[in-house]
C-alpha positions as CSV (number, residue, x, y, z in Angstrom):
1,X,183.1,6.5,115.3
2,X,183.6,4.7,118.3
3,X,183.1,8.5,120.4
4,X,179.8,8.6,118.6
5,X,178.7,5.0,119.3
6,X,179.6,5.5,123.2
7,X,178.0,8.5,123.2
8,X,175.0,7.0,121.4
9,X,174.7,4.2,124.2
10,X,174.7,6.5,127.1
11,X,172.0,8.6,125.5
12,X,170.0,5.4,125.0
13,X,170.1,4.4,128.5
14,X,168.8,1.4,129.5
15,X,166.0,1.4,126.6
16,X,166.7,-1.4,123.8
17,X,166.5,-0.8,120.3
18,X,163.1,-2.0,120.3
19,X,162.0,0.4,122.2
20,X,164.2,3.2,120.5
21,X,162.5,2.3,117.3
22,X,159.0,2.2,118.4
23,X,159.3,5.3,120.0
24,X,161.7,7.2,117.9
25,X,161.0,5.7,114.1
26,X,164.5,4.8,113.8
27,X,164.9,1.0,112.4
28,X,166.4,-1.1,115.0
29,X,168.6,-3.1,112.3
30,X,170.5,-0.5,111.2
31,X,170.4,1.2,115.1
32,X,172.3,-1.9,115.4
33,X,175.0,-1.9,112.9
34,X,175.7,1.8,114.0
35,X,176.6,0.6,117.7
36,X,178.3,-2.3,116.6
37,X,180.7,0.1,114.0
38,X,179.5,-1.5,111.3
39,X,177.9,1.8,109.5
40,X,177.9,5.5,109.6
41,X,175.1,7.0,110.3
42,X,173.9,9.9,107.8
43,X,174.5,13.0,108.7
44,X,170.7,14.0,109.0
45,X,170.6,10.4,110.9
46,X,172.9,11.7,113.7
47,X,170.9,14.8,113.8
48,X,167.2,12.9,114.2
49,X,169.0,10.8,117.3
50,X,170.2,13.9,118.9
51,X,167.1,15.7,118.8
52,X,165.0,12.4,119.9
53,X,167.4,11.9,122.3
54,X,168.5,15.1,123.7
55,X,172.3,14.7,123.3
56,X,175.2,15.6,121.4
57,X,176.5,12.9,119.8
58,X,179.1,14.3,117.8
59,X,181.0,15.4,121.4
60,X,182.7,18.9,121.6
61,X,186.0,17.6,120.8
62,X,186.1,19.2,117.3
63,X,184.4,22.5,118.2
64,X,188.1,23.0,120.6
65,X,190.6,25.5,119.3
66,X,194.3,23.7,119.2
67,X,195.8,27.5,119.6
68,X,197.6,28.9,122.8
């Protein structure tokens, strides 16, 4: 969670979640709670905010192989 909502803030920039939700649809209360780590996001959530905002949020950490 807290990868995602770093990740989340850096793709944001230096807009605010006003302007996220006027230009992106996505309400600003619940924008909120998901950088503050008080809610998951959906998976079709994280998927709109990557596309609007042209980033990976879920990081490449997972995608790694552990093997030698």
């Amino acid at each position: 969670m807290q990868a995602l909502t770093k990740r989340l803030k850096a793709a944001m920039g230096g807009r605010t979640l006003r302007e996220i939700e006027a230009l992106y649809g996505i309400n600003k209360s619940s924008l909120n709670k998901i950088l503050r780590g008080e809610i998951w996001p959906s998976t079709p959530t994280i998927i709109r905010l990557e596309r609007m905002l042209d980033t990976d949020l879920w990081g490449d950490e997972h995608r790694k192989s552990r093997l030698p």
